[in-house]
N, C-alpha and C positions, 0 to 999 in steps of 0.2 A: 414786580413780582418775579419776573423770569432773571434777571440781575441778581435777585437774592437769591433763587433757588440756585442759581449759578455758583456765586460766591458760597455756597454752604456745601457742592459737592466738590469744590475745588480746595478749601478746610478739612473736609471728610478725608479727600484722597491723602491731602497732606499729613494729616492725624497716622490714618491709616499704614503711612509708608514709614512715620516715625516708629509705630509700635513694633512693624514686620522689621525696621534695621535690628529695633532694640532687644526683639526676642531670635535675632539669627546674627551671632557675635562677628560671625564669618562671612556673613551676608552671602550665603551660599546660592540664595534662590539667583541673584544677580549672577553668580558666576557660573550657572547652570552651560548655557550655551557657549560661552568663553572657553570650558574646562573642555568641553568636547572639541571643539576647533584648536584650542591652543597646546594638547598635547598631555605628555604623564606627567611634566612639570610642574602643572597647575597647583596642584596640592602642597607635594611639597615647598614650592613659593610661597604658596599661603602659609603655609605651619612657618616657615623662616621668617616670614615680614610678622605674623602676627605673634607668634611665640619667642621672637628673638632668637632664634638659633640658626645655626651654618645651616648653609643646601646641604651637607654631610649629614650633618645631623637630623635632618629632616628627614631627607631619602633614607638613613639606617635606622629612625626612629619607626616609619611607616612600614619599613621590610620586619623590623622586630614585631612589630604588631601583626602583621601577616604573617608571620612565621607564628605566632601564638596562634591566629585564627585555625590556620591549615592543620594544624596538630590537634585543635577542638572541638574543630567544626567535620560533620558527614562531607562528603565530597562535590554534592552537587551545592551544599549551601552554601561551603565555601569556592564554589567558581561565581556564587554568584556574587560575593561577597568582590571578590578582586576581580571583577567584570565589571564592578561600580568605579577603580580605581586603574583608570588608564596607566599602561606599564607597570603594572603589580609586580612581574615578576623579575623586574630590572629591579625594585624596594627592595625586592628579597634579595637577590644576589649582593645590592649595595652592601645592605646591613652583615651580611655573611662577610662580605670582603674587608671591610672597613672592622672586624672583631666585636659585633655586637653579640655574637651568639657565632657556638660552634655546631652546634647539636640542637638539642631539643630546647626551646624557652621554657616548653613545662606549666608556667602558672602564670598569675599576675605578676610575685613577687619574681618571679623569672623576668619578665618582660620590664620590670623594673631596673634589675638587674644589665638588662641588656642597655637602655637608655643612660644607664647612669655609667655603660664604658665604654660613651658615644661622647661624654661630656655631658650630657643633659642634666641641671642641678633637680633634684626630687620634686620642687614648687615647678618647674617647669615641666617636667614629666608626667606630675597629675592631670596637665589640661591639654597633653595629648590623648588620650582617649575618646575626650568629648569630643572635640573638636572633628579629629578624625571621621567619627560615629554617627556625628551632625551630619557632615558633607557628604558620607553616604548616604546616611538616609535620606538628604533631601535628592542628591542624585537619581539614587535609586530606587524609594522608596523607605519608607519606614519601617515596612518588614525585614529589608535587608538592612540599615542600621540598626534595628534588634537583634540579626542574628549575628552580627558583628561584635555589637555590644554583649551578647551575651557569654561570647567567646572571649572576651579581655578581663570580666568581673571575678 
């Protein structure tokens, strides 16, 4: 009886661990403690290995998206926004230096715009947002990948 209840919570766990890969693309909950130890690379690594794109384009994709946020968002939502994303404002300065944006991004289709003269093809641009939005919120919470999210739509 104790062997089976054994093997049924060791089943469970496995079950369990398959659903949480399969609903977090980015397996962000795994890289929770990693992203903090390992530095402001983290992300952008991840968006490169998982989206296929240069570290370039990753760091000016991420500073694009932060340059929307800043320009969206009140001031205190967005510290809290790029307080989820170690070296935020190294993103930004990339993206500025590398001609993703001179000025203002302005909108979605701005931030579009920005991605697509980083080299980002359109199909790959759309699943930065999520991606990004995910990893804060599970960072930081949900509330903060809302208010992220809500600054990119």
């Amino acid at each position: 009886m104790q062997r089976r209840n054994f093997l049924f919570a060791v089943g469970l766990a496995a079950v369990t661990t398959q659903v949480a890969l399969a609903a977090d693309p980015l397996n962000t909950d795994a890289l929770k403690s990693s992203v903090l130890s390992a530095g402001s690379s983290s992300l952008s690594g991840l968006l490169s290995s998982k989206l296929g794109v240069t570290q370039n384009q990753a760091e000016g994709g991420l500073g694009s998206m932060l340059k929307l946020a800043q320009e969206k968002l009140v001031k205190g939502d967005y510290a809290k926004v790029a307080g989820a994303i170690p070296g935020a404002q190294k993103y930004l300065d990339k993206a500025k230096s590398l001609g993703a944006y001179s000025g203002s991004v302005g909108n979605l289709a701005g931030l579009n715009g920005a991605l697509a003269k980083l080299g980002i093809p359109p199909e790959t641009a759309s699943k930065f947002i999520p991606y990004v939005t995910d990893y804060v919120g599970k960072l930081a919470g949900p509330q903060v990948g809302a208010l992220l999210k809500s600054a990119l739509v």
